[in-house]
MARLO-54860 format. One record per residue (C-alpha): y, z, x; residue number from 1. Coordinates in nm, 3 decimals, decimal comma, padded with zeros to 5 digits, always signed. Layout:
<<Y Z X> NUM>
...
//
This chain:
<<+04,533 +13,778 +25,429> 1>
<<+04,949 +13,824 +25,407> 2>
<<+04,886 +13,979 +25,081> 3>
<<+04,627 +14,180 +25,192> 4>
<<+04,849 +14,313 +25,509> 5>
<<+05,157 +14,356 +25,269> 6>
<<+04,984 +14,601 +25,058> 7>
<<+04,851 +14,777 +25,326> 8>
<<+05,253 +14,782 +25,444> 9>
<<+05,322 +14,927 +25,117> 10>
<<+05,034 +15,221 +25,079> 11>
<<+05,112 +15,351 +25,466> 12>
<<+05,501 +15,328 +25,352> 13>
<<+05,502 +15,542 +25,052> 14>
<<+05,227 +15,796 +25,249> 15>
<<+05,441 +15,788 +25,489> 16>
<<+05,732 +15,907 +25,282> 17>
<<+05,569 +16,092 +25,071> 18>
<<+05,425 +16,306 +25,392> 19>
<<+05,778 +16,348 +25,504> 20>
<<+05,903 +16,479 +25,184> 21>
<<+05,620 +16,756 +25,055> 22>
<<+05,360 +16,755 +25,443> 23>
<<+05,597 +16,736 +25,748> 24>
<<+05,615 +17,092 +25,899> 25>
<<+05,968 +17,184 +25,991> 26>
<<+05,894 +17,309 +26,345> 27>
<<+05,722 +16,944 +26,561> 28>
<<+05,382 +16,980 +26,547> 29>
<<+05,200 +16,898 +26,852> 30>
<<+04,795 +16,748 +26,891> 31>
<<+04,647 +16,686 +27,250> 32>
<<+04,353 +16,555 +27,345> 33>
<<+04,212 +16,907 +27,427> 34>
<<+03,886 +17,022 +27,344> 35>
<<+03,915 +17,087 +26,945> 36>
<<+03,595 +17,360 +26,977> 37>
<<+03,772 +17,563 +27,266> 38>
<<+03,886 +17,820 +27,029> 39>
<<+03,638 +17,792 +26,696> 40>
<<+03,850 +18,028 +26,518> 41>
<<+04,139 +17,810 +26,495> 42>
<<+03,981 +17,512 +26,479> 43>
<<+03,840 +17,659 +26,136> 44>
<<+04,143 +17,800 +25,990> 45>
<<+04,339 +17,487 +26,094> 46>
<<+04,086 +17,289 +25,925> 47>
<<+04,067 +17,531 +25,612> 48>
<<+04,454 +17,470 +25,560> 49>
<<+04,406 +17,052 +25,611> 50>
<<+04,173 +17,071 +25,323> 51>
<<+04,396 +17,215 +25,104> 52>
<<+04,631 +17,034 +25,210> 53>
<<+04,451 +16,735 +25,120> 54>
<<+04,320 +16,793 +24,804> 55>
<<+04,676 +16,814 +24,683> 56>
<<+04,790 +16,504 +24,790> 57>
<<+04,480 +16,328 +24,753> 58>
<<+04,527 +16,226 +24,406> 59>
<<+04,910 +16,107 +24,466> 60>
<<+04,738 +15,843 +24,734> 61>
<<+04,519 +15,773 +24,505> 62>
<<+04,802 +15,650 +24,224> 63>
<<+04,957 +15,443 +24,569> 64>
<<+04,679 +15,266 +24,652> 65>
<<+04,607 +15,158 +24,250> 66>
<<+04,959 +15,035 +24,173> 67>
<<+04,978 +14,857 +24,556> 68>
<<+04,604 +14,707 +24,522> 69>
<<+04,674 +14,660 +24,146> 70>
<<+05,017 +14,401 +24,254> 71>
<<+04,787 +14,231 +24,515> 72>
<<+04,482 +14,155 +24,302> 73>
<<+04,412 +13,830 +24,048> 74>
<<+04,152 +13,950 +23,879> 75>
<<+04,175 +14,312 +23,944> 76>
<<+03,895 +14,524 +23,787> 77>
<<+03,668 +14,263 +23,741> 78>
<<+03,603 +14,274 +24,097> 79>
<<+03,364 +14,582 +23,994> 80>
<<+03,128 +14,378 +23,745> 81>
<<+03,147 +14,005 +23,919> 82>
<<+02,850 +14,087 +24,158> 83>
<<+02,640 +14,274 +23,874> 84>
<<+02,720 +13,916 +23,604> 85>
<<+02,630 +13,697 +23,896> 86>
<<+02,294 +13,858 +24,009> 87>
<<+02,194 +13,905 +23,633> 88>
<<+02,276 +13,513 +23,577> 89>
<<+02,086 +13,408 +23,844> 90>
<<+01,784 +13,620 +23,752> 91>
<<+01,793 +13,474 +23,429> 92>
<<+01,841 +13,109 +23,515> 93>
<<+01,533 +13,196 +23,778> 94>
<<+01,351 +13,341 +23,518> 95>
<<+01,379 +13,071 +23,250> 96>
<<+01,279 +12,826 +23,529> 97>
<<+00,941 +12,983 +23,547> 98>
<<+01,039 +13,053 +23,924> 99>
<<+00,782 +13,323 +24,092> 100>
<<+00,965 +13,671 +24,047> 101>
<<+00,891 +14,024 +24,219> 102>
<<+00,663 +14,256 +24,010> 103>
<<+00,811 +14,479 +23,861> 104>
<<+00,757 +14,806 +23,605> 105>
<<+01,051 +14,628 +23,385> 106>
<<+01,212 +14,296 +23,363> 107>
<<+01,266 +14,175 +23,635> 108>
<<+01,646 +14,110 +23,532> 109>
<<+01,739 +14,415 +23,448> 110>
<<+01,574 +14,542 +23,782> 111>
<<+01,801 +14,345 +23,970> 112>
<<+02,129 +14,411 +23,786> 113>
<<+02,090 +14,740 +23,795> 114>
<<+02,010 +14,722 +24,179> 115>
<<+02,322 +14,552 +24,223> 116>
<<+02,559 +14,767 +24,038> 117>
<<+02,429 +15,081 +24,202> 118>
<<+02,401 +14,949 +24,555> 119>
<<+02,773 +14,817 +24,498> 120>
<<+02,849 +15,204 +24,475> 121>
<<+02,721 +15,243 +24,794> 122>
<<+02,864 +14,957 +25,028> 123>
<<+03,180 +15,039 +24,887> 124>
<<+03,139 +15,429 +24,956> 125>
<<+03,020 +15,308 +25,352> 126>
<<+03,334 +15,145 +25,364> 127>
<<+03,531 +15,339 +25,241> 128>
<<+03,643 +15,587 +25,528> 129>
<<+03,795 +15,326 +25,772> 130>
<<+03,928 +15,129 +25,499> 131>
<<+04,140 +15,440 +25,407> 132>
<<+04,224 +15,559 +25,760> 133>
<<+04,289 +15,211 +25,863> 134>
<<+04,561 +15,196 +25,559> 135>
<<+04,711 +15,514 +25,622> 136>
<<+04,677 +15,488 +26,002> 137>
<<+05,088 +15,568 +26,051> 138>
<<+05,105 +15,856 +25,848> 139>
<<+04,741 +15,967 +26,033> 140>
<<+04,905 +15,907 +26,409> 141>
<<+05,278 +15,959 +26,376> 142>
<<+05,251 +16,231 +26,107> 143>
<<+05,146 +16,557 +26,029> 144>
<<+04,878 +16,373 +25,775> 145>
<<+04,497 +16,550 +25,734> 146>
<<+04,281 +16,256 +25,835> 147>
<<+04,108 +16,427 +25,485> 148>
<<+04,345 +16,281 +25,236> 149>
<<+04,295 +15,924 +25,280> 150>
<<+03,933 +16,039 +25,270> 151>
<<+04,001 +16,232 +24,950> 152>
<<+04,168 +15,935 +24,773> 153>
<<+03,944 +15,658 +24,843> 154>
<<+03,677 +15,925 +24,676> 155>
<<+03,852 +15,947 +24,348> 156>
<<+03,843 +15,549 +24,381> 157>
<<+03,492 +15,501 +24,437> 158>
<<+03,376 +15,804 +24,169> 159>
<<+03,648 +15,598 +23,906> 160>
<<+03,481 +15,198 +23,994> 161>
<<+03,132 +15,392 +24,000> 162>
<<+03,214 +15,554 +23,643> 163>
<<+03,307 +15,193 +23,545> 164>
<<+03,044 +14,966 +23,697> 165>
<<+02,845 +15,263 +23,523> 166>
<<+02,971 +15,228 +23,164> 167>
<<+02,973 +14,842 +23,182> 168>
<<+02,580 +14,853 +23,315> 169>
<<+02,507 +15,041 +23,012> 170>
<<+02,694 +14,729 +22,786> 171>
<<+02,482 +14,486 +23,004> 172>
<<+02,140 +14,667 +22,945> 173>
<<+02,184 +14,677 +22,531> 174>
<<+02,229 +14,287 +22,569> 175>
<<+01,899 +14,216 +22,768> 176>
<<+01,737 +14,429 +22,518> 177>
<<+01,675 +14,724 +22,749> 178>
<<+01,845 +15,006 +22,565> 179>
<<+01,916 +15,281 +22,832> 180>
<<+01,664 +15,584 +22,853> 181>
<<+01,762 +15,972 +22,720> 182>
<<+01,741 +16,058 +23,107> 183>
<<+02,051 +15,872 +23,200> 184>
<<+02,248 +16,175 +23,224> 185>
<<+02,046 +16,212 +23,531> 186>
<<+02,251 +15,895 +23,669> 187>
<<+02,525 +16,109 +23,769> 188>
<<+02,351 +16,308 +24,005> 189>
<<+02,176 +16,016 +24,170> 190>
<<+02,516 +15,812 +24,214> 191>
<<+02,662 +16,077 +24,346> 192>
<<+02,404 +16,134 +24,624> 193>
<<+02,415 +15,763 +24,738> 194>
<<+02,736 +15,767 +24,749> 195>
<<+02,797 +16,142 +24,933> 196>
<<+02,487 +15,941 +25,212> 197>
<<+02,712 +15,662 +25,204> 198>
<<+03,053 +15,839 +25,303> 199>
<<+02,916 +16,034 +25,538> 200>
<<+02,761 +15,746 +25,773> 201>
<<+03,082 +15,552 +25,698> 202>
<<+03,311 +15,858 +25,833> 203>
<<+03,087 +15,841 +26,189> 204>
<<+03,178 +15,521 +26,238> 205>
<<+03,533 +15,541 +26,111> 206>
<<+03,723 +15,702 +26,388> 207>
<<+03,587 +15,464 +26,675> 208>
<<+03,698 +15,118 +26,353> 209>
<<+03,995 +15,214 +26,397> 210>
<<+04,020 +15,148 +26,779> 211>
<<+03,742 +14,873 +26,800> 212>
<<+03,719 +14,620 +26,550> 213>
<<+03,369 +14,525 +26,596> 214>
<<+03,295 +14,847 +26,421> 215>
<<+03,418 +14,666 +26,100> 216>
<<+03,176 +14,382 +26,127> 217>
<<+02,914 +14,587 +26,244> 218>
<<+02,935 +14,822 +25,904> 219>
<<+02,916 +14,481 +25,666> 220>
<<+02,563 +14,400 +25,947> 221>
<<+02,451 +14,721 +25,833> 222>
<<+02,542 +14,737 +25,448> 223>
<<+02,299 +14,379 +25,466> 224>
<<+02,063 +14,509 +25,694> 225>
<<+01,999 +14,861 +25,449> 226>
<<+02,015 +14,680 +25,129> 227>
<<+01,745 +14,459 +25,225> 228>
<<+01,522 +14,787 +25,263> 229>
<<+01,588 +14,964 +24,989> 230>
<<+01,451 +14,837 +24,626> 231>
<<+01,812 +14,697 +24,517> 232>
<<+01,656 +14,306 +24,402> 233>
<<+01,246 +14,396 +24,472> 234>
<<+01,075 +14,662 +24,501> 235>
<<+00,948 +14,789 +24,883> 236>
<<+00,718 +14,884 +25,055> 237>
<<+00,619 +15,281 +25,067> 238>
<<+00,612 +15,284 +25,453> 239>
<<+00,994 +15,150 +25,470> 240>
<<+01,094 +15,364 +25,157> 241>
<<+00,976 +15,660 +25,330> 242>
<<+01,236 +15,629 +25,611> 243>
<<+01,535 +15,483 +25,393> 244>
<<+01,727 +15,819 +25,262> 245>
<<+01,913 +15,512 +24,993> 246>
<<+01,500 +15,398 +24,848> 247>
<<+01,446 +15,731 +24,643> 248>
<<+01,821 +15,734 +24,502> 249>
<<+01,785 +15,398 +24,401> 250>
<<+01,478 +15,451 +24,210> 251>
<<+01,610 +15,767 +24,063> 252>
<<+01,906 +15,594 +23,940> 253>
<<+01,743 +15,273 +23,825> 254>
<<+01,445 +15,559 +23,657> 255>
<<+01,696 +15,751 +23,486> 256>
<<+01,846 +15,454 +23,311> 257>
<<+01,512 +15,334 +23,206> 258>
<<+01,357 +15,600 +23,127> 259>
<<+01,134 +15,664 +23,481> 260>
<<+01,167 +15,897 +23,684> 261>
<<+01,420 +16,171 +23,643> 262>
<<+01,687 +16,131 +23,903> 263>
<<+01,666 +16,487 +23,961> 264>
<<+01,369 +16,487 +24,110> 265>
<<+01,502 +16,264 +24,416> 266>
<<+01,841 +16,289 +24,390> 267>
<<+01,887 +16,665 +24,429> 268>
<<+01,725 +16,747 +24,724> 269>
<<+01,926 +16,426 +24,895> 270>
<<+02,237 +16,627 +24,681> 271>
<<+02,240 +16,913 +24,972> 272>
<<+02,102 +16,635 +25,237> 273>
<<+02,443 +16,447 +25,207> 274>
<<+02,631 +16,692 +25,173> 275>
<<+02,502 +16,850 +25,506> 276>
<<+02,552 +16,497 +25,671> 277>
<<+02,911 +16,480 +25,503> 278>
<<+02,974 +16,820 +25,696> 279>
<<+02,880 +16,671 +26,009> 280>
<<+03,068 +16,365 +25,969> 281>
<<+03,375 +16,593 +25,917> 282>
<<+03,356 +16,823 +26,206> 283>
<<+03,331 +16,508 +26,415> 284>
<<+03,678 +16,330 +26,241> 285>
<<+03,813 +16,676 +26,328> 286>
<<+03,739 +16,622 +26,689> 287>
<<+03,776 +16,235 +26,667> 288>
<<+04,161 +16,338 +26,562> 289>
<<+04,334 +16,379 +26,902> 290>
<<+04,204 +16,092 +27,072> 291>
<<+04,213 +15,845 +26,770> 292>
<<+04,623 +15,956 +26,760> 293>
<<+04,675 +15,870 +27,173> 294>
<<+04,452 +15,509 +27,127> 295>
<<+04,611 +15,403 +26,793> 296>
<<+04,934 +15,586 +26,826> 297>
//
């Protein structure tokens, strides 16, 4: 825990310099509690500028957070493949014990690895957001920070671990003897969907984390909750697939590594859907802003 509080010291120190040195306006920049919508036409341009402003210093964050999480870690990247070794060990152990499995259009092994790897794309995605505003919560409140940086970073660190966990699925597959499918290059699109659903209902409950901390706990209730209805370790059933947005990305990305269904087919349409819900959850950490900066701050 004192390691885990020191490197958070260390990422909000260096954003915090960092923002003073390239992001601090030289006139004081002032945020109230006002009504963010009163005047749309600012509140769009202001937010135009934030993005760009983010973009640019997203990736410096980024190369913070990896050498600070990089000094506090043991075993470092294997974090990203320890769930995915453990589930496929105990499937096999089950398996060779002749214990009753789910039915299943494959092995049930690989099944269950693969649900693993891509549902650990997810939970980290729904994470994500307070995770990152949490850590750079000084540079966020006493700052001229865009709340869309922190955002920004922790999405080159989830695309990198998912590009990982990715590669290293593909390794596992070729050793169970399920050599991946001419339709994985459909595994992209369906990743990227999950996560995109993911961020978004993380970034909802973000702003209100970082003043309650029963939020926190609540999103690790949920992340359970949601992966026991979607098809991550057994299939489901159609009537609670049909309300799960994460059921049909699953599939597609399981499909497209196994040659079933193309992820395209799924994952596109949910492509726009998170990205609409992403839009949403933006507006509202635009609006979340003021008041987030007079609780915290």
């Amino acid at each position: 825990m004192e390691s885990r509080s020191q490197s958070r010291s260390e990422i909000d120190a260096e954003a915090a310099e960092l923002c003073r040195r390239r992001f601090t306006a030289p006139q004081e920049v002032i945020i109230t509690a006002q009504r963010e919508l009163k005047d749309p036409h600012s509140f769009a341009v202001r937010a135009a500028e934030d993005l760009g402003r983010s973009l640019s210093l997203a990736p410096t964050l980024f190369a913070m957070q990896l050498r600070s999480r990089r000094r506090a870690s043991l075993l470092g990247w294997l974090w990203l493949v320890l769930p995915t070794l453990a589930t496929m060990f105990i499937a096999l152990v089950l398996q060779r014990q002749s214990v009753p499995l789910p039915r299943t259009q494959m092995p049930y092994v690989a099944f269950a690895t693969i649900g693993i790897a891509v549902w650990q794309c997810a939970a980290e995605a729904l994470n994500m957001p307070l995770r990152q505003l949490s850590a750079h919560r000084f540079a966020i409140t006493r700052l001229n920070m865009p709340v869309e940086a922190p955002i920004f970073a922790g999405l080159i660190e989830v695309a990198l671990n998912s590009a990982i966990r990715s590669a290293l699925l593909l390794l596992i597959l070729l050793l169970l003897g399920v050599p991946p499918a001419p339709t994985v290059v459909g595994l992209p699109l369906a990743l990227a969907a999950l996560i995109l659903l993911a961020v978004a209902i993380g970034a909802l409950a973000a702003p209100v984390g970082m003043v309650v901390e029963d939020v926190s706990r609540g999103l690790a209730i949920i992340a359970a909750l949601w992966m026991i209805a979607t098809p991550v370790l057994y299939p489901v059933p159609d009537a609670v697939a049909t309300w799960n947005p994460a059921a049909p990305l699953v599939d597609s990305a399981r499909g497209s590594l196994t040659g079933g269904e193309f992820a395209g087919t799924a994952a596109l349409p949910m492509v726009f859907v998170s990205l609409a819900a992403l839009f949403v959850s933006w507006i509202w950490l635009r609006l979340a802003r003021p008041y987030l900066i007079d609780q915290v701050a």
